[in-house]
N, C-alpha and C positions, 0 to 999 in steps of 0.2 A: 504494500500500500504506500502512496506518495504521502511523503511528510503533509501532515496537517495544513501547515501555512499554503501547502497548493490545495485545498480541500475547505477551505471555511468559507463561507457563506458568501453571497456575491449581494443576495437579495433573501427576504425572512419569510415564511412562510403564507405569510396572508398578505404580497404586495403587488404579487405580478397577475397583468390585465392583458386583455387583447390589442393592448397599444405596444405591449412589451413583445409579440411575436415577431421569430426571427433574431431575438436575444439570447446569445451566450450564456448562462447562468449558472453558478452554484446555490446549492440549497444544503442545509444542515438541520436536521429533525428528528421527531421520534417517528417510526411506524406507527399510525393510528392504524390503517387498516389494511389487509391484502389482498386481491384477487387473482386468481391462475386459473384463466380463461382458456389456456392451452395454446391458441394462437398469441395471444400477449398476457402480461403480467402488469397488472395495475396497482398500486400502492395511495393510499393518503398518508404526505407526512405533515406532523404538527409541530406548533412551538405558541407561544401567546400571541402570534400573529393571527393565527390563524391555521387552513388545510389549504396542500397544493398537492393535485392528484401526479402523477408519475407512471410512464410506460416504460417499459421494458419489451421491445422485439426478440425471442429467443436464437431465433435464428440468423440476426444478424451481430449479437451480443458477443464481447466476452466471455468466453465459457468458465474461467472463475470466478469473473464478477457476477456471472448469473446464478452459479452456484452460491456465491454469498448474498445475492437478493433469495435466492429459493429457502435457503435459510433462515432470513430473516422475521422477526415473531414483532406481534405488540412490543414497542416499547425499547425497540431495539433502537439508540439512536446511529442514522447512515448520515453521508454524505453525497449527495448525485452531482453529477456532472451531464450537464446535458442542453437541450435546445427549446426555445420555449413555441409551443405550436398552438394552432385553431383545436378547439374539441372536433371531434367530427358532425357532422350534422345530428339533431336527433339527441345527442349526448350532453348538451350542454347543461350545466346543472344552476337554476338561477337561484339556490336557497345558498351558494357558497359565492362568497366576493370573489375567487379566483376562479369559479365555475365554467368562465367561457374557455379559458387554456386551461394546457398539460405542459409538462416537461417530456419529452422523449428523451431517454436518459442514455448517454453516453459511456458513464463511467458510473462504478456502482460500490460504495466500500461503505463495510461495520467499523463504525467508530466504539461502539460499545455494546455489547451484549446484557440483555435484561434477564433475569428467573420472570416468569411467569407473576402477574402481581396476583395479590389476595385477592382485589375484586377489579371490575371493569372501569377502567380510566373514558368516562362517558360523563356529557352532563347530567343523567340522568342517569342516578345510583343508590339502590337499597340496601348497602352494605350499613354495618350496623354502624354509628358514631364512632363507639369506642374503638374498632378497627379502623375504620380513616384516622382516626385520632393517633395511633399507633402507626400507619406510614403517613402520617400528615405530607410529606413529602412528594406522597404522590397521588392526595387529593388535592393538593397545589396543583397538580396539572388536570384539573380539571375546569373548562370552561367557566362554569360560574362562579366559581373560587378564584380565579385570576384576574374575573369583571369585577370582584368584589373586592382584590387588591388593586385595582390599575382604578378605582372611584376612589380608596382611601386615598391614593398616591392623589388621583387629583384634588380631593379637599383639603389636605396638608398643602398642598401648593397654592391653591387658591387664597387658605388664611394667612399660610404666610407673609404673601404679595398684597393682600388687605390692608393689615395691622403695619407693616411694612409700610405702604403709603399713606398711614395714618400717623406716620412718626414715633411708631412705638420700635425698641429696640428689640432684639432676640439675644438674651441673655441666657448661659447655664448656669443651673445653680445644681450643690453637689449632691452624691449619692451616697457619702458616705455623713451621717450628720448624728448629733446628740439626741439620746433618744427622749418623748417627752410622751408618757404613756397616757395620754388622755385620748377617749372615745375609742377608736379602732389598736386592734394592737397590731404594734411594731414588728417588722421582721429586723432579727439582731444579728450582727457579724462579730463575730470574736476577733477582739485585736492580736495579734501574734506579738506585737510589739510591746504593747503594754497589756500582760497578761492581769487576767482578771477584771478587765475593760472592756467595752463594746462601741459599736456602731451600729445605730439604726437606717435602716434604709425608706429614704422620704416616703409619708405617708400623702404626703401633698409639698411644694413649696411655700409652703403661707408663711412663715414664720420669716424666712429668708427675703423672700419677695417684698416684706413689707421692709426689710433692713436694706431693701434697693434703692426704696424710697427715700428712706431715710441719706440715703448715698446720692439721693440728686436725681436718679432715673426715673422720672416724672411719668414715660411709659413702657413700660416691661411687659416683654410677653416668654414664652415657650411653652415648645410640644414636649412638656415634663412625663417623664415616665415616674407612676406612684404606686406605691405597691402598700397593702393591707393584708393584715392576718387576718380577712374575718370571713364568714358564713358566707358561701356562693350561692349565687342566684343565674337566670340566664341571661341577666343583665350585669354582674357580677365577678371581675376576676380580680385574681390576687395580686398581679401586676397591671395596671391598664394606662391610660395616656389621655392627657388630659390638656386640653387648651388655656394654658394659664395666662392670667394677664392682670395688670395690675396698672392704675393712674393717682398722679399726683394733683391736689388742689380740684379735686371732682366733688361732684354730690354722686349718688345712685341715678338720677337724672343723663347724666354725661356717660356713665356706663352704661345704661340702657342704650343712650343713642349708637354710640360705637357697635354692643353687638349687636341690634337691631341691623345695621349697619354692613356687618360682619356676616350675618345669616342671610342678611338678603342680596348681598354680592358672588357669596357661595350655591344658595339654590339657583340665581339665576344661572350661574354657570354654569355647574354640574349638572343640574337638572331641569336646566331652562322652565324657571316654575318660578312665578313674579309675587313674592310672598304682601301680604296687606302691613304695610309699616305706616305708622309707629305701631305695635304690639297692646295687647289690652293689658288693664293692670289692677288687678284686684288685689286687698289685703286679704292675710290670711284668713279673720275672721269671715270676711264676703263669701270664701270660696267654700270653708266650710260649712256653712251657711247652704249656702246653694245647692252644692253641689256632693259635699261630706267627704272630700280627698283635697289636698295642699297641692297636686298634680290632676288635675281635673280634665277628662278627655270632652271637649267641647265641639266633638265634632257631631254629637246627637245632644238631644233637648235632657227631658227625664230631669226637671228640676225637683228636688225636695223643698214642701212645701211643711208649713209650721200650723200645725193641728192642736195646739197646747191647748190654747184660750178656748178653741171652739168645744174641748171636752175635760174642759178642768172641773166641772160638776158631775160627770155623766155617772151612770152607774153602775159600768166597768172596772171593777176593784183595782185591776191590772193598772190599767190608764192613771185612774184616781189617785190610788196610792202612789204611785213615781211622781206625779206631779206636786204634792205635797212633800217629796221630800226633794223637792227642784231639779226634777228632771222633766221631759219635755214628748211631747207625742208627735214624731215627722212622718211624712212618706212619701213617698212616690207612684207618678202614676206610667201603665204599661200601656203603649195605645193596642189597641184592638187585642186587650190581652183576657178579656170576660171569659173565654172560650177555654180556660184552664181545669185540665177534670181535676177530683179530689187527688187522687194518686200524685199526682205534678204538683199542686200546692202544697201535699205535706212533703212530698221532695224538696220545693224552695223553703219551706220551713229548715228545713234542715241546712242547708247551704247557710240560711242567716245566721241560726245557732254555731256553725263553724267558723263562722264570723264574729262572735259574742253576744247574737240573739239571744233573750230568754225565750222568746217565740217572735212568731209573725204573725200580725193581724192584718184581716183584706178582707176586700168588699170588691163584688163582681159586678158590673155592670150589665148584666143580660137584657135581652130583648124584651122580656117579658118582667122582670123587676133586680131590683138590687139583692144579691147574695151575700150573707157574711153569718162567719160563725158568732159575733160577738152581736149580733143584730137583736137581740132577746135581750142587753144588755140595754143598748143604747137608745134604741126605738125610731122608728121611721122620719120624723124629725131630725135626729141627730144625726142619722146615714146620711138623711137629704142634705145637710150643715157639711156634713166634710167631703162628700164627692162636688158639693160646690166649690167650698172652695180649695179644693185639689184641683180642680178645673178637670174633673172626670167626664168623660161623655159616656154616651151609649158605648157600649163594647169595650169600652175599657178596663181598666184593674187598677184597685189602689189596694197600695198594700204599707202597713204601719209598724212602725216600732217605737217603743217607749224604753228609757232607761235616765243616764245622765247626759246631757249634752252631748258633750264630746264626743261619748259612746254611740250615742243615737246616731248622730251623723255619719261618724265611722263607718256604722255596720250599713246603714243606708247606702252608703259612697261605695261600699264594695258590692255589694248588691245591683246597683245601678250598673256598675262595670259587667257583672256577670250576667245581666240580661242585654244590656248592649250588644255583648260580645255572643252573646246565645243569638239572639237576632239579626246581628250583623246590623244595627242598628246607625251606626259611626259611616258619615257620607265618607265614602273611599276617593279618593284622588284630592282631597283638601288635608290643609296643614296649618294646625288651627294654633299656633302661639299665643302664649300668656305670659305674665312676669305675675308672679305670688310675692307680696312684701307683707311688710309690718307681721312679721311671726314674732311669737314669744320669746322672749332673751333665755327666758329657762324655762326647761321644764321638770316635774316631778314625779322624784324617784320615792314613789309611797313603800317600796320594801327596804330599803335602806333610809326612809324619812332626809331625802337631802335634795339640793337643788341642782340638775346639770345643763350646761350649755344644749338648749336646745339645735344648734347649728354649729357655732365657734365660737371659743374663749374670747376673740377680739372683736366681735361683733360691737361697733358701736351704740348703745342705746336711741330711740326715737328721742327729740331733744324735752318734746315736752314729757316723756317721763323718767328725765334723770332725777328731777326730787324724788321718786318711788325709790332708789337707788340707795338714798341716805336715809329717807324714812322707815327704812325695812329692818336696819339695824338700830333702829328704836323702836319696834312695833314689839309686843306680847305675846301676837298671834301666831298658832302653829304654822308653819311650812306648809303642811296639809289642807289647811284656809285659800279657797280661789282668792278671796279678797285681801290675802296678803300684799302687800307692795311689790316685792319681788315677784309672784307671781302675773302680778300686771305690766310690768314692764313689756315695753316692743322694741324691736330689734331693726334696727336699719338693715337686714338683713332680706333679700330675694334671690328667686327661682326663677328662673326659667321653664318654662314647660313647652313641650310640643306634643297634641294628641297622647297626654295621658299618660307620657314620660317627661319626668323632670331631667333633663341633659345642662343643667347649667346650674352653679348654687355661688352667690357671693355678696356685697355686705361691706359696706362702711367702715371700716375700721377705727377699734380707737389708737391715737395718737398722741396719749398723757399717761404719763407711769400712775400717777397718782388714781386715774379711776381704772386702770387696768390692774390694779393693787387692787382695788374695791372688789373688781368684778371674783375676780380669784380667791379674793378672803371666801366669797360669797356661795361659789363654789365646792368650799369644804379646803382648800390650798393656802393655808396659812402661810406669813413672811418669808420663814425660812427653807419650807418649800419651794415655793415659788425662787425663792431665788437662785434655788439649786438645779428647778429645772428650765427657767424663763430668766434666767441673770441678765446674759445677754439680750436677750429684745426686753428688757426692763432699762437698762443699762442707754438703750441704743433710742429709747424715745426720751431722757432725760438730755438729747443734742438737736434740739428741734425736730423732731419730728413734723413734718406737713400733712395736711389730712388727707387721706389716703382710701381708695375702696377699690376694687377689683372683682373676679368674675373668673369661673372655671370649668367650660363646656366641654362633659364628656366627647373625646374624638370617637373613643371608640361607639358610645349610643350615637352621637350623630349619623354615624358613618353606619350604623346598622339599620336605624328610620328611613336615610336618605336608599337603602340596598331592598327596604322590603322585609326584613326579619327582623325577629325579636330576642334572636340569641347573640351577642357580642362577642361571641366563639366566629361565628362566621365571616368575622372582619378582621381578627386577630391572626397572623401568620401560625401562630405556634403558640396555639390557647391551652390551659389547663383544664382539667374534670371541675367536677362539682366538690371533687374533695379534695382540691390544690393538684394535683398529681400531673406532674406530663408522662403520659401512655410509650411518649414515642421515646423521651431518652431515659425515663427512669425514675426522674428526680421526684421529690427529694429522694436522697441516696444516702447510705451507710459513707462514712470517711473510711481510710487508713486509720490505724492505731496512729501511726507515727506522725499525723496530721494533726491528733486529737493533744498527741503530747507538746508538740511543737507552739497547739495554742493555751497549752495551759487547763486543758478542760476534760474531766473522768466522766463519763456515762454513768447514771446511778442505774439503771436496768442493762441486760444482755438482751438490745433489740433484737438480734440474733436468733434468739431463741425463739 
């Protein structure tokens, strides 16, 4: 076989057209597919170009180059040497961009020999996950897997070129950083140097990005990779990459505009989809409210309606009693949903209980009169009082739940999802953006009685409720008290949401040691803690600090909405399980002993074993 350098590619597999016949060419590929027709031998070879079909004359051929195409299997990657010709009449294939030419192949050599793969390198393959997962390598070469890297690649590029002409810089910040064990846990590296020490590996940039600020970088951004030790989901992995970006001398206001900005520069390009900017902007309360989830998919109606007042008498013990002890009676309505037999509503009974229903109450709207198990209780009257105003019609369904607020909403908001998604309910081909603000600064942890960031440690408080701040360390009232002061605090803090996923979280920052001192006491992070784990960005706003707020849209949700799926496996080159593991090289993995001595560090078990 001629050295490679006479054998590499001239043109890639999905370029050459009928303009190109009567061209000279090399081609380098895998065998997708082969046929031996007898009078000739036809081949498809592939690469993320595309397929370019190939003939072989036997009888005018090299007879060991034919013997090495006769050979040749799936996945073999050749080299042809040959001529580029017209299909023959009849033959022209119009679903492939190279359809109307062949190569008639002059010269024929195995670059490399494949085994036989575990399943069929096809877009279209029912091998099981964990087996793709395990040659991940060579579900990469499968079409829709490579549309789905070569769209990452364009959206990385696209916000580059953005933020980039927006005067923000691209800065790294490190991966080897102090660990600060709050909310998600740390993955840790053992220092070899300084035994009995460690490094955590960022769980985000926050910490850093704000000490840019403090450095004068007024706009910072990067495609930071962030990695979490916690419980996977299929939006969920233990390393993922995140759009960071940070500004000096902004409000939330001026962040919003940029990524408003940012997302609709990106869908126009990648997905030529001209998104409705400025974006809507509800507080937290609004959404829960409404809608009973902080990510609210607004691409179907199904608003929760507030049912308290109209049966805060009634003589449904269920109802009565939660409302006396301040909770609330909501629900929602199902259009054309009357038509539900008993067997299906105590099915969605149960669905709500798995949600934290104590049950589900409803009322059918039939053709011939209203249905409801609770209808003995409340009486024709009161049915008539809440299908008004639920704004129930004929054929519809309302269905209720009572508890505490919060709760009520919750289980409602999940509920709504589940029949959305049962009905395909969610108009397809819109992209319904929101910004979610004014969330709670903490929330509470009722089994340890303490208070935690409900987002971030440096979330700047809403301005009119910094007196709750100081009046809370003068209050008598349990933590457990909604009308605690700390409790009522708002948080400069928003979301992002697109159709029912939140891809974006960030948040005003504070910029004065002294109430970032507060926030932390506040927290359960007493002086000396704090300064042992936060010294530094304590340290580092007592040098002016500028006010500061920023923004962090998952790349890889984006890149999974923008693809059509809901798993972020699917956009990741080399994603891990649901229980951290990579299938294909192993990891995480046993060390060497003499690795483990080197850092200083004994196994208390024989994982081994």
């Amino acid at each position: 076989m001629p050295a490679f350098s006479k054998l590499k590619r001239t043109h890639t597999c999905g370029e050459l057209r009928s303009s190109d016949v009567g061209r000279d060419v090399r081609l380098n590929g895998w065998v997708n597919s082969y046929r031996n027709l007898g009078g000739l031998f036809f081949m498809d070879l592939r690469d993320r170009y595309g397929l370019t079909q190939i003939v072989i004359n036997p009888e005018t051929f090299d007879p060991d180059m034919l013997a090495e195409a006769n050979r040749s299997r799936h996945e073999f990657v050749v080299a042809v040497v040959g001529k580029v010709s017209h299909r023959p009449d009849g033959t022209v294939n119009q679903k492939m961009l190279t359809g109307e030419i062949e190569i008639v192949v002059e010269q024929f050599h195995i670059l490399a020999e494949s085994k036989t793969p575990p399943f069929e390198i096809a877009d279209e393959c029912n091998a099981h996950e964990q087996l793709r997962l395990e040659y991940r390598y060579l579900d990469l070469r499968r079409g829709p897997l490579q549309e789905k890297m070569r769209l990452r690649h364009e959206v990385t590029m696209t916000v580059r070129n953005y933020l980039s002409g927006q005067g923000f810089l691209e800065i790294e910040t490190p991966m080897l950083i102090r660990s600060t064990p709050e909310g998600a846990r740390d993955y840790v590296v053992p220092s070899r140097v300084s035994k009995g020490r460690f490094y955590a590996l960022p769980q985000s940039p926050q910490l850093l990005k704000q000490l840019l600020m403090v450095a004068g970088f007024d706009k910072y951004f990067q495609l930071a990779r962030c990695l979490r030790d916690e419980d996977l989901r299929s939006d969920r992995q233990p390393e993922h990459t995140q759009i960071d970006m940070e500004m000096s001398y902004v409000t939330p206001d001026d962040v919003f505009e940029v990524a408003e900005g940012m997302m609709g520069d990106l869908f126009q390009k990648v997905l030529n989809v001209k998104l409705e900017i400025p974006f809507a902007r509800y507080s937290y309360e609004e959404v829960m409210n409404r809608w009973g989830s902080d990510k609210p998919d607004l691409r179907f109606d199904m608003e929760l309606v507030d049912l308290t007042e109209r049966v805060a008498d009634c003589g449904f013990k269920v109802f009565a009693d939660n409302i006396k002890k301040g909770g609330v009676v909501k629900g929602i309505v199902l259009k054309d949903g009357a038509g539900y037999s008993r067997k299906y509503l105590d099915e969605l009974t149960e669905h709500a209980r798995k949600f934290g229903a104590g049950g589900l109450a409803w009322i059918l709207r039939t053709a011939d009169k209203d249905k409801s198990p609770i209808a003995k209780f409340l009486g024709d009257d009161m049915i008539a009082g809440l299908v008004s105003d639920a704004g129930a019609e004929k054929g519809d369904a309302l269905f209720m739940v009572s508890d505490a607020k919060i709760k009520t909403e919750g289980i409602l908001g999940q509920l709504r999802l589940f029949l959305g998604r049962k009905y395909d309910l969610a108009r397809q081909g819109e992209w319904k953006f929101l910004w979610v603000n004014e969330f709670p600064l903490f929330e509470y942890d009722a089994e340890n009685d303490r208070l935690q960031a409900m987002h971030n440690i440096v979330s700047y408080p809403m301005e009119e409720d910094l007196p709750l701040i100081d009046e809370g360390f003068r209050t008598d009232l349990p933590l457990s008290d909604l009308s605690h002061p700390w409790r009522r605090v708002r948080a400069q803090q928003y979301d992002l949401v697109v159709n029912g996923w939140e891809i974006a979280s960030g948040g005003q920052r504070i910029n004065r040691r002294g109430l970032q001192e507060k926030i932390l006491e506040i927290l359960g992070i007493d002086k000396q803690r704090a300064e042992r784990m936060f010294g530094f960005l304590l340290r580092a706003l007592e040098y002016g600090a500028p006010p500061h707020a920023g923004l962090a849209p998952g790349l890889d949700r984006v890149v999974s909405l923008m693809c059509g799926t809901e798993s972020i496996r699917d956009v990741i080159a080399f994603p891990k399980t649901t229980n951290a593991v990579s299938v294909m090289d192993g990891a995480p993995s046993e060390i060497d002993p003499q690795q483990l001595e080197e850092l200083g560090l004994t196994l208390k078990a024989d994982l081994s074993s």
